[in-house]
Backbone as JSON, one array per atom type, in Angstrom:
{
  "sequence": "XXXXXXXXXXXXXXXXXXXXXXXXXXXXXXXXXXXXXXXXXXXXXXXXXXXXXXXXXXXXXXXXXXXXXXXXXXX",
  "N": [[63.75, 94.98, 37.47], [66.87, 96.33, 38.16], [68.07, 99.4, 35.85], [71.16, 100.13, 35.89], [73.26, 99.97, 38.39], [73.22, 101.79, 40.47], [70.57, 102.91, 39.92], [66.87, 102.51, 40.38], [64.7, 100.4, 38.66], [61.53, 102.01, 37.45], [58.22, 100.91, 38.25], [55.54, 100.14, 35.92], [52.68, 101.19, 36.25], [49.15, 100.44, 35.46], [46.76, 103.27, 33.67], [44.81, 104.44, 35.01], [45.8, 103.76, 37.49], [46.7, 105.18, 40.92], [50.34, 105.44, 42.09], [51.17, 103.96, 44.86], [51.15, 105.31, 47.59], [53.82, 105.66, 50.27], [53.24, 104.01, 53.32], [52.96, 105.13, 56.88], [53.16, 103.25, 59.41], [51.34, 103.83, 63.23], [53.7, 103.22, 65.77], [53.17, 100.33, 68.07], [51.43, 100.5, 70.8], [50.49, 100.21, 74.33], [48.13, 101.66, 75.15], [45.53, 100.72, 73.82], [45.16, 98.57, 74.81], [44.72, 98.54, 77.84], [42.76, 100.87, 77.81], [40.8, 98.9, 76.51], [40.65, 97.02, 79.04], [39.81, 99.35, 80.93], [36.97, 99.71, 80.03], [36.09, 97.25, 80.19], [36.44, 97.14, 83.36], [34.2, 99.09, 84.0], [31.73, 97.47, 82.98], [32.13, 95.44, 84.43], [31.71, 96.79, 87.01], [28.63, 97.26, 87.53], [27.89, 95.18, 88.74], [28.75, 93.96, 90.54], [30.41, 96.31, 92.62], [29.77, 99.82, 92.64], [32.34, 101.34, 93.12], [34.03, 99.33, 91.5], [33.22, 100.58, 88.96], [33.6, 103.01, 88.97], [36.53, 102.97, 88.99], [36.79, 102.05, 86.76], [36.04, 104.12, 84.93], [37.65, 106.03, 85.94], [40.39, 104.4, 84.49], [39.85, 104.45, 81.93], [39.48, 106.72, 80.81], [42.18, 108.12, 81.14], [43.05, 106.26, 79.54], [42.49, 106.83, 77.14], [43.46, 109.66, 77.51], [45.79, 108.88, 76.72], [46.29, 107.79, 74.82], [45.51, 109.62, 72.63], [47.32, 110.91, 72.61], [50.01, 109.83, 72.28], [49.44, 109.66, 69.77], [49.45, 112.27, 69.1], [52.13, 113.33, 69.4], [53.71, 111.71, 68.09], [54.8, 112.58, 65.55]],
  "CA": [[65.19, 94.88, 37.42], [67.63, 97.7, 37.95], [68.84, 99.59, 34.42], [71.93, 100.05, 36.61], [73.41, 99.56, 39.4], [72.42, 103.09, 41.08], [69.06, 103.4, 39.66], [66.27, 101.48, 40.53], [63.41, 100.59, 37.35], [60.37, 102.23, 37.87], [57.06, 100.16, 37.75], [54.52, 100.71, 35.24], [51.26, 101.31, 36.5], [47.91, 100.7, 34.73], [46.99, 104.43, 33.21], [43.74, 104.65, 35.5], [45.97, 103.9, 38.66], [48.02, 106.11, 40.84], [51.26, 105.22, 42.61], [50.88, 103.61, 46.06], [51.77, 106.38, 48.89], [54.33, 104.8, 51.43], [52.37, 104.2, 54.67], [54.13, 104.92, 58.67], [52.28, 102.83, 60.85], [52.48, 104.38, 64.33], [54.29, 102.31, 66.79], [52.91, 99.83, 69.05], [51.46, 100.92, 72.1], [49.87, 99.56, 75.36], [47.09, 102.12, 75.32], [44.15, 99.97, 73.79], [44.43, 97.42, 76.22], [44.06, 99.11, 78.5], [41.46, 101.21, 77.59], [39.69, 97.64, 76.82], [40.64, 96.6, 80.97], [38.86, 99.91, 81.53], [35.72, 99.27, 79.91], [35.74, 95.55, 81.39], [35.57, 97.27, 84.88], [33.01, 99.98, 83.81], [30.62, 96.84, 82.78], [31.15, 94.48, 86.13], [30.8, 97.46, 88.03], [26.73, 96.94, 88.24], [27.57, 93.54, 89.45], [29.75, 93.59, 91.53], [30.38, 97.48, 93.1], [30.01, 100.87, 92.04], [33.85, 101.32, 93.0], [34.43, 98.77, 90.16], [32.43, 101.2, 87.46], [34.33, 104.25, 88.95], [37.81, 102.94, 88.47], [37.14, 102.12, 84.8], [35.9, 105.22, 84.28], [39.23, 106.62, 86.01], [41.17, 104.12, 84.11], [39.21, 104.1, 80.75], [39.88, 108.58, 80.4], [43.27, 108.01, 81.73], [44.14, 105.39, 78.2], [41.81, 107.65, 75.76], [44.23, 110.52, 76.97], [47.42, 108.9, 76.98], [47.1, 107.07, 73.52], [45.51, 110.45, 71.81], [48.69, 111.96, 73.78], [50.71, 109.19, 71.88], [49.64, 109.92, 68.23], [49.94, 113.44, 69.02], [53.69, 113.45, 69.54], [54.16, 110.75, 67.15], [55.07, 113.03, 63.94]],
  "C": [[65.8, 96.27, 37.35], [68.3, 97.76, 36.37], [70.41, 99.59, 35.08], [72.37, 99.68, 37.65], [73.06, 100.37, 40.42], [71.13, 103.48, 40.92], [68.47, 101.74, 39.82], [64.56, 101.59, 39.2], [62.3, 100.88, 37.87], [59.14, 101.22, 37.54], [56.32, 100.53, 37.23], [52.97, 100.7, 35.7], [49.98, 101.25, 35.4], [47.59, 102.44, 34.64], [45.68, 104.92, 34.71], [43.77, 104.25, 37.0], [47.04, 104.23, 39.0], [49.01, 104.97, 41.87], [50.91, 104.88, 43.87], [51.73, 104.85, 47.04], [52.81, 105.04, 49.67], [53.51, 104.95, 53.19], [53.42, 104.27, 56.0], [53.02, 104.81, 59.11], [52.74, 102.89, 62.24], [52.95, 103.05, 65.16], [53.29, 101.58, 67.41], [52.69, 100.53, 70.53], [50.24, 100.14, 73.06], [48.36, 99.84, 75.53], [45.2, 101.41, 74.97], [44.24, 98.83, 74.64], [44.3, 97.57, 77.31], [42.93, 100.15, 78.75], [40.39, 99.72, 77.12], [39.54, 97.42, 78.45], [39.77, 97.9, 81.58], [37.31, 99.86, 81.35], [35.41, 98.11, 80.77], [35.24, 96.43, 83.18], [34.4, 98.04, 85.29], [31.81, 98.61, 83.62], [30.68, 96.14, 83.86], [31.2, 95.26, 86.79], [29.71, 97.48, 88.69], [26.63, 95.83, 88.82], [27.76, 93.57, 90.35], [29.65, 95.22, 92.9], [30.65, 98.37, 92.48], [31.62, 101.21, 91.82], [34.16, 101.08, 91.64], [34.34, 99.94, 89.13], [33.66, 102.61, 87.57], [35.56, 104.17, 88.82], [37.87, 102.9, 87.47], [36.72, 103.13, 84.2], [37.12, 106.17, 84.36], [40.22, 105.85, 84.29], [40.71, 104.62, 82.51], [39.86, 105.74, 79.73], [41.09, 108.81, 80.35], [43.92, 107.08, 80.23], [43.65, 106.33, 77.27], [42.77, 108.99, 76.32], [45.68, 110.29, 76.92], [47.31, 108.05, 75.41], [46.93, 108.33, 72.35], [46.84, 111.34, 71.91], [50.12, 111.32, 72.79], [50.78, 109.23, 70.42], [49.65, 111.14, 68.49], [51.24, 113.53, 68.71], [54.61, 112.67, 68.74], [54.99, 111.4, 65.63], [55.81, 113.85, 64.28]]
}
């Protein structure tokens, strides 16, 4: 409960625990699913055609640098 109307009551913590940090979870982004769709074509590649393997290796480098690209710039 607030002591006032401007202040807000602090919570008492057990002595042997600290204060919870506030967490920023980054945004939503597209990048792991598509880095999953690139793996997928890296594995039916051997089935199917090399092509296959070599686009998901395009695509696969192409999400691992656009989502490390995405928590970079994030802060």
């Amino acid at each position: 409960m607030p002591e006032n109307g401007n202040q807000m009551a602090k919570q008492e913590w057990p002595p042997d625990w600290n204060e919870p940090r506030p967490h920023k979870l980054p945004r939503p982004t597209y990048w792991p699913a598509v880095l999953a769709f690139g793996i997928v074509l890296i594995a039916w590649g051997p089935v199917t055609s090399i092509a296959i393997a070599l686009i998901g290796i395009v695509v696969s480098v192409m999400a691992i640098a656009g989502w490390i690209g995405e928590l970079r710039h994030e802060s």
